[in-house]
N, C-alpha and C positions, 0 to 999 in steps of 0.2 A: 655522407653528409646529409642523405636525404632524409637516410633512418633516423637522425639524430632529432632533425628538425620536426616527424613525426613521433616522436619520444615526450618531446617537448610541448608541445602540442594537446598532447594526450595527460599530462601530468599536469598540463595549466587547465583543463578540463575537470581533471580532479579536484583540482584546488577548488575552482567553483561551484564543483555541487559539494563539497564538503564545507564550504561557508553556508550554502543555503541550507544541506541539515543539520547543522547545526544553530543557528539563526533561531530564536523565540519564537512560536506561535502566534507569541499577541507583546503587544509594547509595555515592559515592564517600570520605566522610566515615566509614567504620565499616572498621574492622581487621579483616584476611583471615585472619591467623593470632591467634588467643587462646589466651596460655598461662595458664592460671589453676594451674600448679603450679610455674610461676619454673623450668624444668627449663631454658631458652635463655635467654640473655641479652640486653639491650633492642636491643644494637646490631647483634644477631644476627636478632632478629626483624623489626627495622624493614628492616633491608634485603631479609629475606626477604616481609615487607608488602607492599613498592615493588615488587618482582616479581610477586606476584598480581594486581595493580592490574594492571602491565601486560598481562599475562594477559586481564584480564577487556578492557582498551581493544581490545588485538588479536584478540583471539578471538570475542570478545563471549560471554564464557561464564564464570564464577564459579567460584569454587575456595576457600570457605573452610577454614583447619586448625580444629580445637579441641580440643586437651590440658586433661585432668579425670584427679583422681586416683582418683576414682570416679563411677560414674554409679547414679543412683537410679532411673532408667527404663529401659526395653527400648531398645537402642540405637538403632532405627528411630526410636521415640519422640520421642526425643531429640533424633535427628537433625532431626526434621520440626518441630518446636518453636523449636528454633535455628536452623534453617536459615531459618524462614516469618519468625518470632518478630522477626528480627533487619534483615529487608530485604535479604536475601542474593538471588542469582538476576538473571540479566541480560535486560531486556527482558518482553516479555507471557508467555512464556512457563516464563519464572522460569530459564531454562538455568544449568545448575551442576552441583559435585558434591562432596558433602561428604566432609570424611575426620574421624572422632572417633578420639582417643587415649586410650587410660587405661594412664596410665604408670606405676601401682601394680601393673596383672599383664599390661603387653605389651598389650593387646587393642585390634583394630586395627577401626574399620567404617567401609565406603564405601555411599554412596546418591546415587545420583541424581537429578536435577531437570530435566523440560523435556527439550532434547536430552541430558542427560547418561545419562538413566535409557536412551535408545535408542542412544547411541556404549559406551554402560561397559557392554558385558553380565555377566553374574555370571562370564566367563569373564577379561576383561578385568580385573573387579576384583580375581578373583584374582588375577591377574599382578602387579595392584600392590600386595598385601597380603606375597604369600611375600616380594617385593624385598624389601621391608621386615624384614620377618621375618628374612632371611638376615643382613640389618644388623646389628639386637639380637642377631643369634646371635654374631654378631661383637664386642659388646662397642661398637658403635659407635651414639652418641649418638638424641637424636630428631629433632635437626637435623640430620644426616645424611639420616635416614628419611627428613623433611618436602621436602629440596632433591632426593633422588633420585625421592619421588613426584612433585614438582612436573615435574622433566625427562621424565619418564615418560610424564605427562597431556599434556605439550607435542606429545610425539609422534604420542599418539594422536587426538589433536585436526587435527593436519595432515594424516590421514590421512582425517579426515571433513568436510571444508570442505562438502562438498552437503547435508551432513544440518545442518552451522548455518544454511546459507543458507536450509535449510526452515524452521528455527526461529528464523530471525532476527525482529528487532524490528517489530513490527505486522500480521507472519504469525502466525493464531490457529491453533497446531496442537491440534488435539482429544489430550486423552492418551490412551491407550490405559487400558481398562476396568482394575482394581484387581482381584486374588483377592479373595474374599471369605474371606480367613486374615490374620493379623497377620505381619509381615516376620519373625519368628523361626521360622515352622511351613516345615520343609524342601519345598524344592518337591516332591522324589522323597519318600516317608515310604517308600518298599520300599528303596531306597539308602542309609537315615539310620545313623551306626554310632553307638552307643551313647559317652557320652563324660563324664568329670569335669571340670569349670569350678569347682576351689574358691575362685579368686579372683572366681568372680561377686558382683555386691553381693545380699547375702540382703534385701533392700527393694528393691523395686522400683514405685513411685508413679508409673502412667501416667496415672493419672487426678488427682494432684496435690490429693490430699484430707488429706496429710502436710503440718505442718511440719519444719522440719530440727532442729529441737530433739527433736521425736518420732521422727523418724529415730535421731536419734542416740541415744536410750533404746532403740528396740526394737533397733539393731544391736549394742546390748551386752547384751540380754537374747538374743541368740541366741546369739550367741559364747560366753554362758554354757551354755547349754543345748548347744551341739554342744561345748565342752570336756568336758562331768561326762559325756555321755552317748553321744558319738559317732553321733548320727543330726542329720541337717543338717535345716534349716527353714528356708523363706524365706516372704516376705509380698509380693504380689501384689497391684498394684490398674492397674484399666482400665475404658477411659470405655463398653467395650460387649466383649461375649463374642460376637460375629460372629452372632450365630445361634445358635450351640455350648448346650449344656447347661454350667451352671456346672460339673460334676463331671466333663465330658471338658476343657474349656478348662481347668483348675485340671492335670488329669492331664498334658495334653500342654505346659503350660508347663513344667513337673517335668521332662518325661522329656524336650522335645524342647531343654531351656537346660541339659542337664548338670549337674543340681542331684541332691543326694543321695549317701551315705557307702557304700562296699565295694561290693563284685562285687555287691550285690542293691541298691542306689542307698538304700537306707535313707531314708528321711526325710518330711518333709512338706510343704506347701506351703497356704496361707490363700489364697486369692484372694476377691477385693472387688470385684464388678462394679457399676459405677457407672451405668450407662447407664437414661433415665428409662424406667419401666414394666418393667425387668428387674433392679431393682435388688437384692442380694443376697451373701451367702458362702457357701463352698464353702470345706471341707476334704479334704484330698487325701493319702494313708498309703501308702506303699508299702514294700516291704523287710520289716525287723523290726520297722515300725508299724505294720505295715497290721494286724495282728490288735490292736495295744494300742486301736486307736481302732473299738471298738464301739458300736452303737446307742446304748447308755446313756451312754457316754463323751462321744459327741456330743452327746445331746442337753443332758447338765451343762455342756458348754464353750460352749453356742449358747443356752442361757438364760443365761449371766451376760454373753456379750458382746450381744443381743440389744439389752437396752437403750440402750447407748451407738450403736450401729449407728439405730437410731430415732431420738434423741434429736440426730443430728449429729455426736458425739462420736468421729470414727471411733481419733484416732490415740491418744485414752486405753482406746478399747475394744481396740486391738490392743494395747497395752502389758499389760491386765490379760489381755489369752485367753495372752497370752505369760508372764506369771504362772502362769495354769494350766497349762499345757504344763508348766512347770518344774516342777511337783509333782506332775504326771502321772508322769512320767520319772523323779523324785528316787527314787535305791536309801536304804534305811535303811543307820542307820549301822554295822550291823554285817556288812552285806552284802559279800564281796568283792571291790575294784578289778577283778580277774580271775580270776575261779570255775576256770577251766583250769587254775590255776596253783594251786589252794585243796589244803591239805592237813590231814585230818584231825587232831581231836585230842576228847582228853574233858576237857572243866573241869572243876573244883574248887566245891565249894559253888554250886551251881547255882539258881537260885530254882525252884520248881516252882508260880510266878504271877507271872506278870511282866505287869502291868496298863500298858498303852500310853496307854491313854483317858482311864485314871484315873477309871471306872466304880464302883471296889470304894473302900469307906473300910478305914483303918487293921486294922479291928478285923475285917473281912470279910474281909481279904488274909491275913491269920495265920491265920484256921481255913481257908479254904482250901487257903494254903499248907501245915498239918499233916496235913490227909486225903490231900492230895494226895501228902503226902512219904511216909505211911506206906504209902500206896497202892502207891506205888515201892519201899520198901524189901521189902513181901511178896513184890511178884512180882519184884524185879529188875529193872523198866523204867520208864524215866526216864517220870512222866505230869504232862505240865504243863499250865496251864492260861495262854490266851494273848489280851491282846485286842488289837483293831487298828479303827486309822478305815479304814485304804486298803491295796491288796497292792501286790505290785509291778508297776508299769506293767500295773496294771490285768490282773493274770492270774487265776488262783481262789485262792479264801480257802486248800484244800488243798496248794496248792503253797508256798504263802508259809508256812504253818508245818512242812510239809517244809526248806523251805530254811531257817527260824527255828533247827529242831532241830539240821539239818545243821553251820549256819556259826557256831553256839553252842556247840558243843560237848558236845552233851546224847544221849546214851545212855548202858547199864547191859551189862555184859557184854562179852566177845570182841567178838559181834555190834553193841556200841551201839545194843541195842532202845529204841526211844525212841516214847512215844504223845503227840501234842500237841491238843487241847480247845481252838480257834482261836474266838473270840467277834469279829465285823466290826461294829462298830457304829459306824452314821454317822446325820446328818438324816433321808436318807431311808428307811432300814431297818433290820434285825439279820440277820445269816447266822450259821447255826453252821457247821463243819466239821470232822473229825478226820480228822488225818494221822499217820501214824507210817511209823517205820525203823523194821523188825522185820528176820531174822532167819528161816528159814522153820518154825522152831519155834514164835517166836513169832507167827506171824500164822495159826496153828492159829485162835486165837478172832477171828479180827479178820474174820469174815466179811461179806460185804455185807449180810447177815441183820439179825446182831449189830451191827454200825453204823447199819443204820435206825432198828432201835429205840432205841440211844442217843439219836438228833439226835432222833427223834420225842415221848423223854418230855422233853428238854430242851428243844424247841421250846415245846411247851407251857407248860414250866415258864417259858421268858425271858417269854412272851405276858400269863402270869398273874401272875407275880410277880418278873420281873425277870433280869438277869444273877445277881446272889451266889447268886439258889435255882438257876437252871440247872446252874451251873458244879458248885455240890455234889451236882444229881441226876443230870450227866451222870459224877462222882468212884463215885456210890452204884453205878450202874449198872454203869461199868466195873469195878466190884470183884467184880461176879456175873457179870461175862463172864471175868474170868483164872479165879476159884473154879467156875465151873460150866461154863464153856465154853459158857452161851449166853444170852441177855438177851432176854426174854420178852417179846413186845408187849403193851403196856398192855393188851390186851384180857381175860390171862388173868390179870389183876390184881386184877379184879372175881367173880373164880369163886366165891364165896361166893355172890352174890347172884345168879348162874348156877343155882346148886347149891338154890337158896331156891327160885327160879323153878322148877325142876325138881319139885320137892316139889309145890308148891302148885300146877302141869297135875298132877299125879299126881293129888291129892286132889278138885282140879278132877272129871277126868274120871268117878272115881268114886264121885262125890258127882251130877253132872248129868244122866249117861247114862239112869239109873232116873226120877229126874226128869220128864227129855225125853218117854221112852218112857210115862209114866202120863199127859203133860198135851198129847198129840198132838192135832192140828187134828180136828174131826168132817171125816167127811170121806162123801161120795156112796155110797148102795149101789143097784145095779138092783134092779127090781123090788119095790120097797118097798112097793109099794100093796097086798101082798098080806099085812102085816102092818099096816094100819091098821085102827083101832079107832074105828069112825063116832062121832063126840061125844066123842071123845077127842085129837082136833090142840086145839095150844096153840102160837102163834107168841113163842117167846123169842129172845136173845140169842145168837148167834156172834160169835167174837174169836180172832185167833191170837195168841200166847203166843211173843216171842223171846227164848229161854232163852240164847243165845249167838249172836257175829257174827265172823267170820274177812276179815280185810283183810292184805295183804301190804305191806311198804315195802321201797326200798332205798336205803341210803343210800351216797351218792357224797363219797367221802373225798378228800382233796388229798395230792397226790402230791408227794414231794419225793426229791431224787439218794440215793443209799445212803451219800453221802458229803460230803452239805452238803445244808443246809437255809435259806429264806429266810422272812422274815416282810414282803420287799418288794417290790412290783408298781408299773409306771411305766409310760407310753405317752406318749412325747412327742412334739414337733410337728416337729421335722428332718426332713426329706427325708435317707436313710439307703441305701447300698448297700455290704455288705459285701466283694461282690467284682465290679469293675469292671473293664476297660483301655481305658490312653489310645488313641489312635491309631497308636501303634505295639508295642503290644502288653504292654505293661508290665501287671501288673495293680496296683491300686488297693484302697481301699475308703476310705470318706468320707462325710461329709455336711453339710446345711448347708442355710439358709431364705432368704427372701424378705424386703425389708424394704420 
């Protein structure tokens, strides 16, 4: 019985390695070419199928197409996803070689598998990349393209029969070690030339933590944002940043995938490293961003995405940071399309309080507005008063009502001398600033002097009692800076009680002095025993007497610009660097946390 059971045993043994040699190499039941954009037609593909097929019987080596009108990953990605993903690859060694299409902007990528990665050197694949390319220059189809690579690879394939027969079926070739960089980081970086890719996809989900529904919302909020504003943005995600620090991997994605607008590559880039125990984002500036996106900047877009980043939520947290960006960017509406092209003018009835916040009530805007108007009409120059939640792409409060006065039409005079009273107020704080267009007549009073002290009694004033008392002490002020040519610091405000003080050390002094001098300490004299009187010592009382005490203080005042002032202080938790470069030298600035 026992023999039998080892008979048995031994014969269902066989049976399983004679299914596995006999068993396919590679999966002959899965289509070599996929066109998921209907560009070829079925009768055109299937015949072109039956050819790869045979490819793979004769050569022993795999050759799938795939046509996409777009790709959401780094092509390599992509490639190794669909290529593994699929059962593609002939034998142990997986041999093949992929070709991807995206036939919305030409873009052509090859990769290797097994023998293909050691027969197709980068030298070879370019060979078969320009062919192609020569094609569409030509106006000639993708079927074209697809039949000319295929005769291509035939060729070179016959020309390497030793190196399949290494990698034939049930020879384990060891692969050769991986760089440790992702398949887009150029192999030379001193060779790399600097280049524009606008039809690259601005999402790009390597680590596949996107739906296609959140794709398709964040690629029309970008679209938005590179139409109003002309600086590109794309969104980044990967299953590990090699080693890299998130803020060079973010930089040299940017710089080394042709992403970003004009000669200084403008733009930014969110990367989302997914990898366990380095999990994290990174924001990435360069061009004419790299100054808008400041420590504070980051740290406001990295607390409201934070949560969703924690919580799982990644493709709603990138839709809302892509929100913010959009109002980051947003010019007011009175700003011009193209300032180079802006031509002056003076308007007509002009408000002299134009309330943005909507801080002042009714009845607060109308006496402002009248001190204000009269203020103007004595000396000639337009002085307005101006408030705001946010400047422009995050520049200072002083330039934003410079450009306020500018592109509004507001000065007085030949010169258009014009003073603007800027009020910032948002959640997290209040800034004053004064800006003006003068005239070099008029900026006789406008000295840095005279400016401190304005923001200085008005800082106080918004602290104590609000914006409407600021706005009318910083109206009072500037009326004794045009009338007097100079605005006093608070300190010589209080001269009376200077003036009292002074008195009373006067009266002080000579009132205590005589005082002092009649009620002095006893004090030791030598040889006193030559004035004792035997039966006449009596031990009483000593005491000293302090008629006065002198202590010094100094007091340490807070410091604010001669030309803005803040009432708001922050330290946030981003990891922040204002000026960085990627790996090929581009400079940066960015920031961004851990989750």
């Amino acid at each position: 019985m026992k023999n039998i059971k080892i008979c048995i045993a031994f014969l269902l043994m066989l049976a399983v390695l004679a299914v596995f040699s006999w068993a396919e190499p590679y999966r002959a039941d899965i289509n070599r070419i996929n066109d998921y954009t209907h560009s070829i037609k079925e009768a055109d593909l299937a015949e072109l199928n039956e050819t790869l097929l045979r490819v793979v019987d004769v050569f022993k080596f795999d050759t799938p197409i795939c046509l996409k009108t777009e790709y959401n990953q780094t092509f390599g990605s992509f490639a190794d996803d669909f290529f593994n993903g699929n059962g593609f690859g002939y034998g142990t060694n997986k041999n093949g070689l992929m070709l991807l299409i995206g036939t919305d902007n030409d873009m052509i990528y090859i990769k290797g598998y097994g023998a293909g990665a050691k027969i197709f050197t980068e030298e070879e694949k370019a060979k078969l990349i320009d062919s192609m390319r020569e094609l569409r220059a030509q106006n000639m189809s993708w079927l074209a393209c697809a039949w000319t690579y295929t005769n291509a690879i035939l060729k070179v394939l016959k020309q390497h029969k030793d190196i399949l027969a290494e990698y034939a079926d049930g020879n384990i070739v060891e692969a050769e070690p991986k760089r440790n960089a992702p398949d887009w980081w150029p192999k030379d970086v001193n060779a790399f030339k600097d280049f524009h890719d606008e039809k690259a996809s601005r999402v790009i989900d390597d680590a596949h933590i996107f739906s296609k529904e959140e794709i398709a919302v964040m690629k029309e909020r970008i679209k938005k944002i590179q139409d109003e504003n002309d600086f590109d943005l794309v969104v980044f995600t990967d299953k590990t940043s090699y080693g890299w620090s998130h803020g060079l991997y973010a930089a040299d994605f940017h710089h080394f995938n042709g992403y970003g607008f004009g000669d200084d590559f403008s733009g930014t880039v969110l990367f989302i490293c997914m990898k366990e125990g380095d999990r994290g984002w990174w924001t990435a500036a360069t061009g004419k961003c790299q100054g808008i996106y400041t420590e504070k900047v980051i740290n406001a877009i990295d607390d409201n995405l934070e949560p969703y980043m924690k919580g799982g939520k990644y493709g709603e947290g990138v839709i809302n940071y892509l929100d913010d960006v959009y109002n980051l960017y947003k010019l007011p509406d009175w700003y011009p399309k193209n300032p180079e092209k802006f031509e002056p003018f003076k308007a007509e009835n002009k408000p002299h309080v134009v309330d943005q916040t909507g801080v002042f009530t009714e009845e607060q805007k109308a006496e402002i507005e009248k001190q204000a108007a009269e203020l103007s009409l004595r000396y000639g120059t337009d002085f307005v008063v101006l408030t705001t939640d946010k400047t422009i792409r995050n520049g200072t409060i002083a330039n934003y009502a410079r450009d306020f006065a500018k592109y509004n039409g507001y000065g007085e005079g030949e010169n258009s001398d014009a003073c603007v009273l800027c009020l910032k107020l948002t959640e997290q704080g209040s800034w004053f600033s004064i800006a003006s267009t003068l005239s070099e007549e008029g900026r006789k009073c406008y000295t840095d002097k005279n400016l401190t002290n304005i923001l200085g009694h008005s800082k106080k004033k918004l602290l104590k009692r609000g914006p409407y008392e600021a706005a009318l002490q910083a109206i009072s002020f500037a009326d004794k800076m045009y009338s007097k040519g100079r605005v006093w610091h608070e300190i010589y405000f209080i001269w009376p009680i200077w003036l009292c003080a002074l008195l009373g050390l006067i009266v002080a002094v000579c009132v205590l002095d005589p005082l002092e001098a009649s009620m002095g300490s006893i004090k030791d004299k030598k040889d006193c025993f030559r004035y004792y009187v035997e039966g006449s010592f009596q031990v009483t009382g000593e005491e000293d007497v302090f008629i006065k005490t002198y202590s010094t203080t100094k007091q340490r005042e807070s410091s604010y610009s001669s030309y803005s002032s803040s009432s708001h202080s922050s330290s946030g938790r981003s990891s922040y660097s204002s000026s960085y470069k990627s790996s090929g030298g581009r400079s940066y600035s960015g920031g961004g946390r851990k989750f």
